[in-house]
N, C-alpha and C positions, 0 to 999 in steps of 0.2 A: 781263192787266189791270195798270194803274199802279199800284206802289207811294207812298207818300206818308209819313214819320215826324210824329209826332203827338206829345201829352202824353197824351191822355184821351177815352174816348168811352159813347155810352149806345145803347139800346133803346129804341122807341117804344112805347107801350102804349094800351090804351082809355080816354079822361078819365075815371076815375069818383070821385076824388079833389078835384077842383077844382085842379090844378099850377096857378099865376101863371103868366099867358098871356108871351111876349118881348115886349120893346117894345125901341125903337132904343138906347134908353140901354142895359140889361140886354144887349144885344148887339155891342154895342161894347167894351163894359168887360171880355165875355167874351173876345171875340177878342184883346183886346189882352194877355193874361194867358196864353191858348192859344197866341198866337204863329198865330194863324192870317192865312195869306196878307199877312207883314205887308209886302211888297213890292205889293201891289196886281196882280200878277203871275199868280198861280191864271188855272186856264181855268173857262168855266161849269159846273156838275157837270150841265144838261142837255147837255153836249156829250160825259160820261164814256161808256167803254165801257158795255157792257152785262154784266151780271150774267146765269148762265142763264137764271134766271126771267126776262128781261127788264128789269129794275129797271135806272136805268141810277147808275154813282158807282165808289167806289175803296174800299179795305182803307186802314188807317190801323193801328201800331203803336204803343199807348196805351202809354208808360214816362212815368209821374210823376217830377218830377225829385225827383233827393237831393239834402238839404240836406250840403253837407260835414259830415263828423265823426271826428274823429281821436280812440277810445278810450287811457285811460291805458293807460300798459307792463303787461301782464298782462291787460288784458281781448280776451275771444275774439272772430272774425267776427263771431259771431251777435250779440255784444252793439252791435257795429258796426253790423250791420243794422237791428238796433233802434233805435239812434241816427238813424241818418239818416233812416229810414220817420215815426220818433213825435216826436223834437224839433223844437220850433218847430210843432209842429200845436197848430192853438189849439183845433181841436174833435175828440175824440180819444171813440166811442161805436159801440154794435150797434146798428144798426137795420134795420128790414124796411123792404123798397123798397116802394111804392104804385104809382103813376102817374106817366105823361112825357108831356113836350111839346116837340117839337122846333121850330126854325124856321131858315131860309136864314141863311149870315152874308154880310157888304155882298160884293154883284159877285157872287153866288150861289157863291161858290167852293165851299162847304163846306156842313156841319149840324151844330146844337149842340144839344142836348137837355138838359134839366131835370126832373131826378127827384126826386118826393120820396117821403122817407122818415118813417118812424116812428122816434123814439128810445125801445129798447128796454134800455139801459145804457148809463152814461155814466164816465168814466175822468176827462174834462178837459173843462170847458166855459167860457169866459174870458167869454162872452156871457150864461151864467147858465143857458141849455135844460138841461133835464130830460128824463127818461123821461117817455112820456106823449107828450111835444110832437112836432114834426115840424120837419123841416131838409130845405133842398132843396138838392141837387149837381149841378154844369152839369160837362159834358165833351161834349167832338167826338164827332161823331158822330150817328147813330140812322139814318131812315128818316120820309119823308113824302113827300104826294105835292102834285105843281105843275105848273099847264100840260099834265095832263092826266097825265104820268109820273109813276114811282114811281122815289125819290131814296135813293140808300140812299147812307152809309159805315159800313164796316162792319169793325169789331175784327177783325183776325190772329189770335189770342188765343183766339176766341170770346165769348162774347153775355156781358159784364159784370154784370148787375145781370138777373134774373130777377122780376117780379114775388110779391111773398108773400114772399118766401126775405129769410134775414138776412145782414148782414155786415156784420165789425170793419170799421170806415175811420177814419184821420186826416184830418186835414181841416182848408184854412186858408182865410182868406177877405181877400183884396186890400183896402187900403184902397179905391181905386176901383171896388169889382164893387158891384153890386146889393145891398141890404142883408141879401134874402133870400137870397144864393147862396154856395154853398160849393165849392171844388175840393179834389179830391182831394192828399191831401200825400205820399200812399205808394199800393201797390197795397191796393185792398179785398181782404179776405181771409172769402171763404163760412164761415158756420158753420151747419149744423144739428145741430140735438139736443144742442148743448151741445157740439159739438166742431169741429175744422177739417178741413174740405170739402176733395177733394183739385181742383187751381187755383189754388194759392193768390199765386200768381204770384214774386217772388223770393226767394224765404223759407231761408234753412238751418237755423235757430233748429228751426220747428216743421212737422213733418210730418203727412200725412195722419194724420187719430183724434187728433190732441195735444187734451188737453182746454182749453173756452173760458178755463175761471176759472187755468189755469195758463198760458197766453197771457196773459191779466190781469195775472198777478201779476206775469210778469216785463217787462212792457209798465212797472209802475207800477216794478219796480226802477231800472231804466235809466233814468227818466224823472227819479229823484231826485239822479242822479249831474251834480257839479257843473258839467262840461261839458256838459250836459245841458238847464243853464238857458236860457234864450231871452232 
């Protein structure tokens, strides 16, 4: 089956949330930020292989880009990593996933999906959202069906966002994207029970059981450091 490199992608789920349906606008503004098919060139994804199941589409290899960042003389990788994963994210919060809605993007090439979440803690919100509220995150990817098949792309990685379950995310939002939509600005990182999940995708800082509120704290160090600023 064909490989494909990617920025980001989601899982599909049962409506029970009410997600904001796609519309052409919300769709465009997505692709154009994903970089998806931006040659017009993609084949149709009813044309892809077939998955065992039958399902027919491709694996995609979700790496959020890093923002550059050059720590001063004396600060470690990790703090490096931190830098590039959390600066410049304008929505920086835990939340539990809810519901998704995927839809075709132009010339069927691909699928993009829209999750929303519940904001469960918040670090950095430049928009004002609170805990309590909800935030929706679009990335490549999910699973739907059309013309009678079942369209999947589907994460290398494994299944990103699990319904009910939480995770830390940065998070920026394009001026031209959808007012509601947010993409990922680093990898989401699983937490349950107040600690980190092991997945956590490129992390050296914090390993599996690191606890949340000390992820936290040094999320909010680095964050004050003057290269730092946005």
């Amino acid at each position: 089956m064909k490989k494909m490199l990617a920025f980001l992608w989601i899982a599909v789920a049962p409506c029970a949330f009410a997600v904001t349906p796609w519309d052409q606008s919300s769709v465009r503004a997505a692709e154009k930020y994903l970089r998806v098919n931006p040659n017009g060139t993609a084949p149709d994804i009813h044309q892809a292989d077939l998955f065992p199941d039958g399902a027919r589409g491709f694996y995609v290899e979700n790496l959020p880009p890093l923002r550059s960042y050059v720590p001063q003389a004396g600060k470690s990788a990790a703090d490096q990593m931190l830098g590039q994963t959390f600066c410049g994210a304008s929505l920086i919060v835990l939340a539990k996933a809810l519901d998704s809605v995927s839809a075709l993007t132009s010339g069927n090439a691909s699928i993009l999906t829209r999750t929303e979440f519940e904001i469960e803690d918040v670090l950095r919100s430049r928009s004002g959202l609170q805990a309590g509220q909800r935030v929706s995150v679009v990335r490549l990817g999910g699973e739907l069906k059309d013309q009678g098949m079942t369209l999947r792309v589907a994460d290398e990685r494994g299944e990103p966002y699990l319904q009910g379950k939480s995770y830390f995310m940065a998070l920026t939002r394009p001026g031209d994207a959808a007012g509601i939509d947010y993409f990922l600005h680093g990898d989401p990182v699983p937490v349950r029970a107040g600690r980190i999940e092991p997945g956590s995708g490129r992390w050296e800082k914090f390993l599996t059981g690191e606890k949340y509120a000390n992820m936290k704290q040094e999320i909010l160090r680095v964050s004050r450091d003057k290269q730092c600023a946005d």
